[in-house]
FIGU-361097 format. One record per residue (C-alpha): residue in three letters; residue number from 0; x negated, y, z. Coordinates in nm, 4 decimals, padded with zeros to 6 digits. Example, Ala and Ser with C-alpha at 12.3 -4.5 7.8 and 13.67 -1.06 7.14 Angstrom:
2
<r Ala,0,<-01.2300,-00.4500,00.7800>> <r Ser,1,<-01.3670,-00.1060,00.7140>> 
***
This chain:
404
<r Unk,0,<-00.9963,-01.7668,-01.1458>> <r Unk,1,<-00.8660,-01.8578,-00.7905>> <r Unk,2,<-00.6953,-01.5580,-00.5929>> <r Unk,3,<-00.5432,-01.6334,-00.2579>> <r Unk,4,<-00.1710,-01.6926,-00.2835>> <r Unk,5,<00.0939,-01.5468,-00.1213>> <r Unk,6,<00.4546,-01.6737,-00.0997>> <r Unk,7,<00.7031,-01.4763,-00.3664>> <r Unk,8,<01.0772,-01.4771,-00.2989>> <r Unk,9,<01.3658,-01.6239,-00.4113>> <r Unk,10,<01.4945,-01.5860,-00.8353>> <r Unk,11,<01.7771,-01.3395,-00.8285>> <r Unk,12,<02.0908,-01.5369,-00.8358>> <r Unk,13,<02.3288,-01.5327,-01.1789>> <r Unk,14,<02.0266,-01.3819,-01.3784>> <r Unk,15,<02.0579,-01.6873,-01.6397>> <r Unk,16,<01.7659,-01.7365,-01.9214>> <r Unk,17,<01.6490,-01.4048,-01.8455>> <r Unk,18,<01.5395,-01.5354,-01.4799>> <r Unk,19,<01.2606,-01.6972,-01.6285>> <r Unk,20,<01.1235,-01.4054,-01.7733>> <r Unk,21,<00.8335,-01.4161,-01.4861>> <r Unk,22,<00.7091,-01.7290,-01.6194>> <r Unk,23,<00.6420,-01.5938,-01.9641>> <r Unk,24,<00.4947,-01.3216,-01.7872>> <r Unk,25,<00.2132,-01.4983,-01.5800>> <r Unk,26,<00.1192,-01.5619,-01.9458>> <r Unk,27,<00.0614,-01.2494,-01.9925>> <r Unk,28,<-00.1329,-01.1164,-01.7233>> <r Unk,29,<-00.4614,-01.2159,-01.8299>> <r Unk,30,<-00.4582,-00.8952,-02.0507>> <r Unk,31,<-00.4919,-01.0653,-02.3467>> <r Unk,32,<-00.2179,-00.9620,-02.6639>> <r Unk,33,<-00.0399,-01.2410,-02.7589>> <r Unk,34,<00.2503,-01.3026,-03.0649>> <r Unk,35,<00.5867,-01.4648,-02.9674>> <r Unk,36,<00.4711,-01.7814,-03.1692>> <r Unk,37,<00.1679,-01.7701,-02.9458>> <r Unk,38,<00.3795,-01.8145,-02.6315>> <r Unk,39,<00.6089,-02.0326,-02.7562>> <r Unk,40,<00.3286,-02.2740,-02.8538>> <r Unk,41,<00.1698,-02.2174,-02.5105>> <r Unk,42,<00.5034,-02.3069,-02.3345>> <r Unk,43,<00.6926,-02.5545,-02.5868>> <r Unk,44,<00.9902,-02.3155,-02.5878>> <r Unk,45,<01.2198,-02.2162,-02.8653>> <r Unk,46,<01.0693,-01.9294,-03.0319>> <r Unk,47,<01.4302,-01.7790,-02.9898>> <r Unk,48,<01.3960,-01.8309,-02.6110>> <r Unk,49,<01.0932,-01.6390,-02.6095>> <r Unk,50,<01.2146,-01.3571,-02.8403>> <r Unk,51,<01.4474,-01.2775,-02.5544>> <r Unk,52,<01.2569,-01.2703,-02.2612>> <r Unk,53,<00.9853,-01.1032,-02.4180>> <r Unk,54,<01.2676,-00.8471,-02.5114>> <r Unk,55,<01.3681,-00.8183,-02.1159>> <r Unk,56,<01.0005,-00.7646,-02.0459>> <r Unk,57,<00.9689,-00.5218,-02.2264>> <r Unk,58,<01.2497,-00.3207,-02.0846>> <r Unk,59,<01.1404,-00.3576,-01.7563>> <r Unk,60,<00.7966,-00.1679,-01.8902>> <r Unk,61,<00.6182,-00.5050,-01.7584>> <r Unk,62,<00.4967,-00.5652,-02.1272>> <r Unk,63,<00.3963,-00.3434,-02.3909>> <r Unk,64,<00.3388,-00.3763,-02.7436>> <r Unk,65,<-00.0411,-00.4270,-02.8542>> <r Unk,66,<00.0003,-00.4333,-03.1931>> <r Unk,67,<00.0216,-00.6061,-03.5395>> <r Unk,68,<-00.1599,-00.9661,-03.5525>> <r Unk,69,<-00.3046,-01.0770,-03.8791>> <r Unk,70,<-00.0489,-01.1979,-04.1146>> <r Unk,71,<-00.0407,-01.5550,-04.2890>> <r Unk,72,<00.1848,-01.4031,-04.5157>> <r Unk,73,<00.5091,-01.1852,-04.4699>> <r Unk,74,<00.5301,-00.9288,-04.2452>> <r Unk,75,<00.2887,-00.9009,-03.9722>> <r Unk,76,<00.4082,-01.0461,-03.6189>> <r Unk,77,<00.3801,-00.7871,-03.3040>> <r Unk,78,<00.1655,-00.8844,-03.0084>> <r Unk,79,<00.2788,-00.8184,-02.6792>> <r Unk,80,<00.0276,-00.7381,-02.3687>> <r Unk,81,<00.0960,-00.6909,-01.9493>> <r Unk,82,<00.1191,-00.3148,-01.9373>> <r Unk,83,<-00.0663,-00.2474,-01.5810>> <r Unk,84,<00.0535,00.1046,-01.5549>> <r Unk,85,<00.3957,00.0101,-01.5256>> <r Unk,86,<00.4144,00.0343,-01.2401>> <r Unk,87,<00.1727,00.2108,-00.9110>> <r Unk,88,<00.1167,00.0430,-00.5638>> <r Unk,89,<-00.0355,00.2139,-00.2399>> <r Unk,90,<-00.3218,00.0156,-00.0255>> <r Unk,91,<-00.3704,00.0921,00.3363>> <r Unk,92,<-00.6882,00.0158,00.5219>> <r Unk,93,<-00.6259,00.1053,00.9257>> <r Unk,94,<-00.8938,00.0647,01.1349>> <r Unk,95,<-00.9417,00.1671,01.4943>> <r Unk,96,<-01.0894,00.5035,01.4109>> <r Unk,97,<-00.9877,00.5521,01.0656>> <r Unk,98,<-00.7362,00.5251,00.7379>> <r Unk,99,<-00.7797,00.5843,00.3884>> <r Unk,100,<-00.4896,00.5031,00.1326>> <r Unk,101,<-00.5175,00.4100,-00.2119>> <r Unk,102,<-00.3185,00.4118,-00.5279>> <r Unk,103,<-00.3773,00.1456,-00.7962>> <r Unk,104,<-00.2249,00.0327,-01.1033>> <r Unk,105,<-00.1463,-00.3405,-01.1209>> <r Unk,106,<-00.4204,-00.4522,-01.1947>> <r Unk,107,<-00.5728,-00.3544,-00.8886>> <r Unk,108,<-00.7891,-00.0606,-01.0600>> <r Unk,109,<-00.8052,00.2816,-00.7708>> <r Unk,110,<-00.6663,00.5803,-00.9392>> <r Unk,111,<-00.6780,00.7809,-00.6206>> <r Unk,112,<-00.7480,00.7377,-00.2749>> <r Unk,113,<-00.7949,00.9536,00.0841>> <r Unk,114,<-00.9978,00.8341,00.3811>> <r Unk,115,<-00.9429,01.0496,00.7226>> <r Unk,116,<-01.0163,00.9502,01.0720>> <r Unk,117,<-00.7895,00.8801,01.3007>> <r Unk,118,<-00.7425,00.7264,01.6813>> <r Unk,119,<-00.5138,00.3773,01.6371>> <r Unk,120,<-00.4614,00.4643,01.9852>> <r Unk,121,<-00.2782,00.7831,01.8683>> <r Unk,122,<00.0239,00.5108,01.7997>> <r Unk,123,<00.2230,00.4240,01.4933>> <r Unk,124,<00.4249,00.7092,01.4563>> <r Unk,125,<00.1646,00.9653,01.4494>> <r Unk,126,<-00.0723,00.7219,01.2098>> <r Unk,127,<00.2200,00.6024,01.0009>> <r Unk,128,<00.3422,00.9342,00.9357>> <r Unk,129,<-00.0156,01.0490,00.7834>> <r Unk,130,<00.0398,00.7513,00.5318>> <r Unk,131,<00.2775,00.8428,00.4177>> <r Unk,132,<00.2048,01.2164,00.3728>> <r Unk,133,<-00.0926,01.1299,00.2151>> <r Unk,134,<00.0445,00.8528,00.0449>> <r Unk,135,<00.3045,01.0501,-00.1374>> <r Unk,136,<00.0224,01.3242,-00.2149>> <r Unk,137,<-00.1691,01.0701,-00.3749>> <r Unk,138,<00.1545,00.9440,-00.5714>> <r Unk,139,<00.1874,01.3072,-00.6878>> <r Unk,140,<-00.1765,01.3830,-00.7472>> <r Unk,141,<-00.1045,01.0905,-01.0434>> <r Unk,142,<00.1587,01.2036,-01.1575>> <r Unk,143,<00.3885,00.8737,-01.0192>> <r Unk,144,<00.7037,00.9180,-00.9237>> <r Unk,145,<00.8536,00.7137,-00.5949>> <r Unk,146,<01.1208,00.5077,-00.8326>> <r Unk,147,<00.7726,00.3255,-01.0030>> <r Unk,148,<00.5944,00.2592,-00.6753>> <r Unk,149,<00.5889,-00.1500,-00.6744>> <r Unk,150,<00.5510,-00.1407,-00.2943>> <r Unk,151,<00.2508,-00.0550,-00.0276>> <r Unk,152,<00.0226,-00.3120,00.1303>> <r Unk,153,<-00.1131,-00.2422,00.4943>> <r Unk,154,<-00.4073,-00.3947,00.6716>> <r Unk,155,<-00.4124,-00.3206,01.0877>> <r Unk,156,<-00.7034,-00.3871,01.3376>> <r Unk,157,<-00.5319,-00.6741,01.5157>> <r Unk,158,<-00.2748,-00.9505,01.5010>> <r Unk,159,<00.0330,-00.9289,01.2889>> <r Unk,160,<00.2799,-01.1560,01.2299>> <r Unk,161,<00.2868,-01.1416,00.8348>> <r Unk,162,<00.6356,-01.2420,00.8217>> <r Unk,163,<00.7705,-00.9342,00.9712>> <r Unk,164,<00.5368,-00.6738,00.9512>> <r Unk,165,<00.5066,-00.6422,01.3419>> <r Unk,166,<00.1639,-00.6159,01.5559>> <r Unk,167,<00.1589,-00.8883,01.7647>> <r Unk,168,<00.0138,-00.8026,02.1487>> <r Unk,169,<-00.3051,-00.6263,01.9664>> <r Unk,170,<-00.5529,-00.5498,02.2134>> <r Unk,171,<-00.7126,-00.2339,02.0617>> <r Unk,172,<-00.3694,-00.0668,01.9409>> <r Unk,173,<-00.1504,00.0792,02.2753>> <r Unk,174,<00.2146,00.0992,02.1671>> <r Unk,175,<00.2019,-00.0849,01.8417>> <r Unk,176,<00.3518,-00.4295,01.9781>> <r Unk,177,<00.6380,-00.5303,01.7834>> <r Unk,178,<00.6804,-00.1690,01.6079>> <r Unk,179,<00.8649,-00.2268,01.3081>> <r Unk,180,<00.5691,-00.0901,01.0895>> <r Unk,181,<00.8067,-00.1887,00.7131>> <r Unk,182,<01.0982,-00.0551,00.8645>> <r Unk,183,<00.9195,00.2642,00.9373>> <r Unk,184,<00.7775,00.3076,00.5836>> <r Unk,185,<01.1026,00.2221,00.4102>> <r Unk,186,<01.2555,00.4680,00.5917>> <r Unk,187,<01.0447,00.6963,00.3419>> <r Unk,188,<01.0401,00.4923,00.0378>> <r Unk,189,<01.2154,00.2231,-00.0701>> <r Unk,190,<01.0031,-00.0165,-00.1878>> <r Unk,191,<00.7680,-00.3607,-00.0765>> <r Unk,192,<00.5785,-00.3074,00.2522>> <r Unk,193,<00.3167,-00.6181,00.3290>> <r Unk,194,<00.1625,-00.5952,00.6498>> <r Unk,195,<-00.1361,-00.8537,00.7605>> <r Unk,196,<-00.4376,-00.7901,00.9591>> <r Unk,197,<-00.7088,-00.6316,00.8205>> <r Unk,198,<-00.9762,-00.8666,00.8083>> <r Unk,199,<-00.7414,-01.0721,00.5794>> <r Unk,200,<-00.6522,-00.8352,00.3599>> <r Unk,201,<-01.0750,-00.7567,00.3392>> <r Unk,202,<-01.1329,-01.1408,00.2420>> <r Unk,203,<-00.8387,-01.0852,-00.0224>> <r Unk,204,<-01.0056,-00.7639,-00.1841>> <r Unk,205,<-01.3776,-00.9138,-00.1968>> <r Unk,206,<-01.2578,-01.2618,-00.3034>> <r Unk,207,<-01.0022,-01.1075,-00.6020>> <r Unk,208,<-01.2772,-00.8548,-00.7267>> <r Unk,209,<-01.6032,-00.9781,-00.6206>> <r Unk,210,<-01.5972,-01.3929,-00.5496>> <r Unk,211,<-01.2876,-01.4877,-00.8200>> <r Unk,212,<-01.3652,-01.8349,-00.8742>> <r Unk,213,<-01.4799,-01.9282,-00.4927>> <r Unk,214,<-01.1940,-02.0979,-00.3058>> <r Unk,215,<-01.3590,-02.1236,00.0072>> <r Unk,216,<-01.4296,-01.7920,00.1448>> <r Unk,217,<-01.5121,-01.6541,00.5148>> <r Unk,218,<-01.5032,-01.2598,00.5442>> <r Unk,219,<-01.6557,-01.1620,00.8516>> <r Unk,220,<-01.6165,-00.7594,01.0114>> <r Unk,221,<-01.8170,-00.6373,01.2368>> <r Unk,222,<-01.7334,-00.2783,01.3660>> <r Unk,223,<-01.5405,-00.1949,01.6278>> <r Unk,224,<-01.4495,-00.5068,01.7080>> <r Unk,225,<-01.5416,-00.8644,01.5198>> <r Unk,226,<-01.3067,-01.0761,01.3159>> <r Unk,227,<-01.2826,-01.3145,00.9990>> <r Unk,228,<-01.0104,-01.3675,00.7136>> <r Unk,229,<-01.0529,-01.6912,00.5928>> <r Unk,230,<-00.9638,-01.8519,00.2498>> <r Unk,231,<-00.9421,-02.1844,00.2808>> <r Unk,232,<-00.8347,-02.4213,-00.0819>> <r Unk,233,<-00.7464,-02.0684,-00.2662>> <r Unk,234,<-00.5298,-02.0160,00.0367>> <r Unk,235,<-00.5799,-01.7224,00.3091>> <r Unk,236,<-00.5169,-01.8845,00.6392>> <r Unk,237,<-00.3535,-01.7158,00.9463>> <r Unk,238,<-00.2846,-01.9517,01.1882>> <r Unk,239,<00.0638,-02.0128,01.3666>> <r Unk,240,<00.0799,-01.6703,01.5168>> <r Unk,241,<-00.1253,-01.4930,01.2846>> <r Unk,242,<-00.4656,-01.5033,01.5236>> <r Unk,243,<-00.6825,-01.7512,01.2603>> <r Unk,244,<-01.0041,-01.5781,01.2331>> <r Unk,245,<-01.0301,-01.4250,01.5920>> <r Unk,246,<-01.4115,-01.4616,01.5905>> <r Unk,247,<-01.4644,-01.1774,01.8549>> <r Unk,248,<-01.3168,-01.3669,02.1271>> <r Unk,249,<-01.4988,-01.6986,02.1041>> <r Unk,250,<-01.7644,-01.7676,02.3384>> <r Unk,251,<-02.1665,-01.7308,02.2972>> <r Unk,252,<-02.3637,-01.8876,02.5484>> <r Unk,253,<-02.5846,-01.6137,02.6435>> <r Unk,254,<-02.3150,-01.4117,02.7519>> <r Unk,255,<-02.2264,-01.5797,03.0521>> <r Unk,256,<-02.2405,-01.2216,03.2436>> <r Unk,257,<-02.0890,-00.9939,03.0287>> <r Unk,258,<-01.7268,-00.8578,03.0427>> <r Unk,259,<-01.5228,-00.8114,02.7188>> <r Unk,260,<-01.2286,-00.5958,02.7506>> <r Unk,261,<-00.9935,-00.9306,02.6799>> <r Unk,262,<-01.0883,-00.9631,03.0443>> <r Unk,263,<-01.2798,-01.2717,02.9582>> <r Unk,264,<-01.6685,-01.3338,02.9397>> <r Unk,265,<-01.8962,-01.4041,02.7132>> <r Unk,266,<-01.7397,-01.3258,02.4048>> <r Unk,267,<-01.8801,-01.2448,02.0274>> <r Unk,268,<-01.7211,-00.9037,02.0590>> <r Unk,269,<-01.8955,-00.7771,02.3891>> <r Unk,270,<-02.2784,-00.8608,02.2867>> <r Unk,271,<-02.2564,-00.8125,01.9160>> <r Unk,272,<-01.9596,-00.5419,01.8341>> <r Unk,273,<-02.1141,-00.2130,01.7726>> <r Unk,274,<-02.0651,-00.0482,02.0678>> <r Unk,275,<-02.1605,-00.3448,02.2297>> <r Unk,276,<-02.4944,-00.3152,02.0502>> <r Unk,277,<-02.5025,00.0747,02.1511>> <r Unk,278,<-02.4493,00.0034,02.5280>> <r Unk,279,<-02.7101,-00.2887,02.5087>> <r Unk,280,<-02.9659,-00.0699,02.4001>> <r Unk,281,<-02.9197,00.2249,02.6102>> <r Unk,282,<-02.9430,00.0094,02.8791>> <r Unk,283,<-03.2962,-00.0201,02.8031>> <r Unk,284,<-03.3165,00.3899,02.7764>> <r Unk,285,<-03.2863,00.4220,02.4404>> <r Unk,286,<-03.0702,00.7621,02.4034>> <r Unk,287,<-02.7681,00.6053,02.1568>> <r Unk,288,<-02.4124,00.5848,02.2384>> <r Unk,289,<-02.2060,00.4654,01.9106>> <r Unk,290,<-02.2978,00.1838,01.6551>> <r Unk,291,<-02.3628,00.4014,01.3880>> <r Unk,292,<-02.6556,00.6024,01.5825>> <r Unk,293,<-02.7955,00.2490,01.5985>> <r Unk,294,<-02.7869,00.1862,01.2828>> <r Unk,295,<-02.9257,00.5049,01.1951>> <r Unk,296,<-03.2257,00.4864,01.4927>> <r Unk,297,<-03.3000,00.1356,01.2633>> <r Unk,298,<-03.3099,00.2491,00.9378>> <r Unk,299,<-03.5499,00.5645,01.0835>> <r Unk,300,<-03.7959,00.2830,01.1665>> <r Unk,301,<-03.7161,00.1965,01.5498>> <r Unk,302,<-03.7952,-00.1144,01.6909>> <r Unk,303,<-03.5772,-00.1654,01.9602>> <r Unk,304,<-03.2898,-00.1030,01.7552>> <r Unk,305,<-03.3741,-00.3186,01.4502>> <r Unk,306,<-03.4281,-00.5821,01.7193>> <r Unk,307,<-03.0672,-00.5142,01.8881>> <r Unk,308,<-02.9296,-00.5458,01.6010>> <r Unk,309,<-03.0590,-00.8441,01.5028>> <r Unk,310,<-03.0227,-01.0322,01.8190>> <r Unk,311,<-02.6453,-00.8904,01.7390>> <r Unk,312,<-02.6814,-01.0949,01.4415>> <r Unk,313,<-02.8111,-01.3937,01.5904>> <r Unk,314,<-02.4886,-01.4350,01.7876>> <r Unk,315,<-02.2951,-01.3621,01.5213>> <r Unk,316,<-02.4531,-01.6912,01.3851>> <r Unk,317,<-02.3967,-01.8385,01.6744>> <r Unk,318,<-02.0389,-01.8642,01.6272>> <r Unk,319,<-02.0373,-01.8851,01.2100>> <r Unk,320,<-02.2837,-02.2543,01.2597>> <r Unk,321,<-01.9330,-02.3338,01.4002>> <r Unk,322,<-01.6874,-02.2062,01.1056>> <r Unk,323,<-01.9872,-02.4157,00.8507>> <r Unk,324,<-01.9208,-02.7142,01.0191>> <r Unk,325,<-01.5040,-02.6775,01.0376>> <r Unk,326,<-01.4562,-02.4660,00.7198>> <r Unk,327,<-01.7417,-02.5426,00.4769>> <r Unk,328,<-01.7382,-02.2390,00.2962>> <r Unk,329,<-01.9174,-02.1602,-00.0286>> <r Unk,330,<-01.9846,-01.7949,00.0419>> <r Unk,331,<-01.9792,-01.6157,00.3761>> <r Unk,332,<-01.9354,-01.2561,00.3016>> <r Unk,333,<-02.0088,-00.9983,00.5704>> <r Unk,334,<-01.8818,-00.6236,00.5647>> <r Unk,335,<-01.7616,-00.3638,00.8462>> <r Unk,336,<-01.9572,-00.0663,00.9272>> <r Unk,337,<-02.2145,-00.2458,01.1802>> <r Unk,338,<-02.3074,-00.4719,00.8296>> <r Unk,339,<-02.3372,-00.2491,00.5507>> <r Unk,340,<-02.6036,-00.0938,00.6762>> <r Unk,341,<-02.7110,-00.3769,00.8626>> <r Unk,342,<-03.0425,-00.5671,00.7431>> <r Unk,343,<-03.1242,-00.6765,01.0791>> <r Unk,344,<-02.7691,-00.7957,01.1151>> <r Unk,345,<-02.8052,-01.0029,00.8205>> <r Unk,346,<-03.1342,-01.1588,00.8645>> <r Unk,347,<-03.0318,-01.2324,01.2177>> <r Unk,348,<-02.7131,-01.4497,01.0885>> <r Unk,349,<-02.9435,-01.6088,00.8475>> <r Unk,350,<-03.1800,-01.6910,01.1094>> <r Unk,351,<-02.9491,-01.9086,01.2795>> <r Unk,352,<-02.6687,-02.0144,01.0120>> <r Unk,353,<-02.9333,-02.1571,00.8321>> <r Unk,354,<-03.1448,-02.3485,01.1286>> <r Unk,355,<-02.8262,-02.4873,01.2766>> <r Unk,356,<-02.5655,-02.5727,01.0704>> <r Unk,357,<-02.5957,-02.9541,00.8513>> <r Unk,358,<-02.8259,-02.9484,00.5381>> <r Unk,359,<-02.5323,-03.0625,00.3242>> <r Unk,360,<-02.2467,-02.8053,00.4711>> <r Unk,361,<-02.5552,-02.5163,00.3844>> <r Unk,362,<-02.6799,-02.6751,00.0525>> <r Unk,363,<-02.4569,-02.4066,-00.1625>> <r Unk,364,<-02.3755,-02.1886,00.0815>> <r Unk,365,<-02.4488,-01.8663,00.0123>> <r Unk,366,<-02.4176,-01.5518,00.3144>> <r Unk,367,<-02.4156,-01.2299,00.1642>> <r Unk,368,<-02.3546,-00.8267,00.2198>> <r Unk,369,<-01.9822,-00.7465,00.1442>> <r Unk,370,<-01.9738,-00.5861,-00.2584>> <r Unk,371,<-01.6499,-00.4566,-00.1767>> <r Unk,372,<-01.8136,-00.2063,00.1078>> <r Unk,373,<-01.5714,00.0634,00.2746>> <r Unk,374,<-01.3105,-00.0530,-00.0211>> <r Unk,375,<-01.2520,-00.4172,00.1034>> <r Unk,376,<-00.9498,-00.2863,00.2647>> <r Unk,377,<-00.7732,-00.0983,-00.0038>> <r Unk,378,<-00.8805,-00.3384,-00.2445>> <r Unk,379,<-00.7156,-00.6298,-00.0256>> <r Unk,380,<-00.4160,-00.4194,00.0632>> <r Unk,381,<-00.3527,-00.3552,-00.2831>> <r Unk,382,<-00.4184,-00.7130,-00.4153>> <r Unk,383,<-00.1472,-00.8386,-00.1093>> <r Unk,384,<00.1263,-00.6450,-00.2878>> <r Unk,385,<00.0292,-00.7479,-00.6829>> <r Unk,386,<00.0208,-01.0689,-00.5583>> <r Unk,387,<00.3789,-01.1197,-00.4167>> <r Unk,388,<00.5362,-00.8493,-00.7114>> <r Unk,389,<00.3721,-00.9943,-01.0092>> <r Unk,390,<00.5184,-01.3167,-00.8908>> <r Unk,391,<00.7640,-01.5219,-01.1077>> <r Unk,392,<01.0436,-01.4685,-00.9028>> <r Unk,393,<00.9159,-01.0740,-00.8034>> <r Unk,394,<00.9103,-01.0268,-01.1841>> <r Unk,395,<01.2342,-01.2113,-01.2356>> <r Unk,396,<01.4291,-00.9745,-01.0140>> <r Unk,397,<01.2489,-00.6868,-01.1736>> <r Unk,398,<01.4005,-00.7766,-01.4974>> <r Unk,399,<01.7379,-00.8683,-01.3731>> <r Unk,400,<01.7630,-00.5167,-01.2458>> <r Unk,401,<01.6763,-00.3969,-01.5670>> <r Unk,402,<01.9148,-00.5764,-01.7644>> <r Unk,403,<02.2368,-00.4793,-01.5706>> 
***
């Protein structure tokens, strides 16, 4: 199993044998019971070494007890097993009309979730503050108190710098530059906040739950607005200022006369976004005015939309014979409202992915709908936080806390 890594931060200082609890641990988190003669053969430690980190473990709540193996004779060693419920984390998908928040155990599982819809443009105050409202309503509706919540992962609709949790000059989100989103959380809980963009935290929820073993990985949206996360080597690449996977901006030839709202022309995101497709088509006098009434005209039978929307796809392609020939993916996975409903979409990226890019770079490619759907983002958001707590180190300050 490859899953996208994420940095983890530093071992707690002065926390002696016990800081390297969080190596026993990755053991561990395969869900499979295991003695502590098991782990010691596994890691060539002292079976007294292991005794007493698997005795920190367990008084974090990170490990449970599973049990009685068979004996060989004697008593009956325990087993010990990662105990998933320990602790709860909150997933936030944000998109430009929309959030829904999530609560998962640490495993990733969804124990509860809320989707409402909601104007980005409305700022971060306004949308922040329904996370967390929500967020703690979902905490209660599980009966998980603040103290256990391992932290809350965030996706946005534009550029972040991961580092700090700040939107970066994001063209669709007026007043979000540089707002402090973690400080703004924290100020409610205090706990992890991840931010990232939410087309990379989309490629990190279809490639954990759907695409495990794949380490090369393009996750394409198309909604709103069109952009990639891309896992390159097991590794989810942003870029130097977080932009890597800005697909909506890149130019398609045919486009020469049409005005995106970058000020630019030409780009992906003006003749294939969904309202791009919308405005397209009325242009021709077809009565639609959103994306979604596209779609919906399409799967009613109508022409001129299936063919909108697969010329949408066709440009889509356009750009993605580009991404084959850098990137050479495995699997090209595309999701975002415009998609899931999307045949015409897909057949149109087909068309051209297939025709254009090298026989070799397409040999095992495969370009499929998103399996994640409308949960990519949650999913992703959730998977961002396991990630950096269920670290070594994460795991190593858990149980230094615990053993004070």
């Amino acid at each position: 199993m490859v899953i996208a890594s994420y940095a983890g931060t530093p071992a707690p200082a002065g926390a002696g044998n016990l800081a390297r609890a969080g190596e026993i641990f990755q053991l561990l988190r395969d869900g499979q019971a295991r003695t502590r003669s098991e782990l010691a053969a596994s890691t060539g430690l002292a079976r007294s070494t292991v005794a007493a980190r698997i005795d920190a473990l367990l008084e974090s709540g990170m490990v449970g007890p599973a049990g009685e193996a068979a004996s060989s004779g004697g008593r009956p060693p325990s087993r010990f097993v990662f105990n998933p419920s320990a602790r709860t984390v909150l997933g936030v998908d944000v998109g430009a009309t929309h959030v829904i928040v999530a609560a998962s155990d640490l495993t990733g599982q969804i124990l509860a979730k809320e989707r409402h819809d909601i104007d980005i443009a409305d700022g971060p105050t306004e949308v922040l503050s329904w996370i967390v409202t929500h967020g703690q309503n979902l905490l209660e509706k599980i009966g998980c108190d603040a103290s256990a919540l391992a932290g809350v992962g965030i996706g946005l609709p534009g550029p972040v710098e991961h580092s700090t949790g700040k939107p970066t000059n994001p063209p669709i989100m007026p007043g979000w530059d540089g707002f402090d989103v973690p400080g703004f959380i924290q100020g409610f809980w205090d706990t992890q906040v991840l931010v990232d963009n939410d087309v990379n935290i989309m490629a990190l929820g279809e490639q954990a739950n759907y695409w495990p073993d794949e380490e090369n990985l393009i996750f394409v949206k198309v909604a709103t607005g069109i952009g990639a996360g891309i896992i390159s080597s097991g590794a989810l690449q942003r870029g130097a200022v977080g932009t890597a996977g800005d697909l909506g901006h890149v130019r398609v030839p045919r486009g020469d006369a049409v005005r995106c709202r970058c000020g630019n022309y030409g780009c992906l995101e003006a003749l294939a976004s969904g309202p791009a497709v919308a405005a397209a088509l009325s242009r021709t006098g077809v009565d639609v005015q959103t994306g979604s009434e596209v779609l919906q005209l399409a799967r009613n039978g109508n022409e001129a939309a299936r063919d909108a929307l697969r010329q949408a796809g066709r440009d889509i392609g356009d750009v993605l014979t580009t991404c084959v020939s850098l990137l050479n993916p495995s699997i090209i996975v595309i999701g975002g409202s415009v998609a899931y409903d999307g045949e015409s979409v897909m057949a149109g990226i087909r068309e051209v992915v297939y025709r254009r890019s090298m026989p070799l770079a397409t040999a095992q490619l495969n370009v499929v709908l998103s399996k994640a759907g409308n949960r990519a983002g949650v999913l992703g958001a959730s998977r961002m936080v396991i990630e950096h707590v269920l670290s070594p180190v994460s795991i190593d300050s858990i149980v230094a806390g615990t053993s004070r």
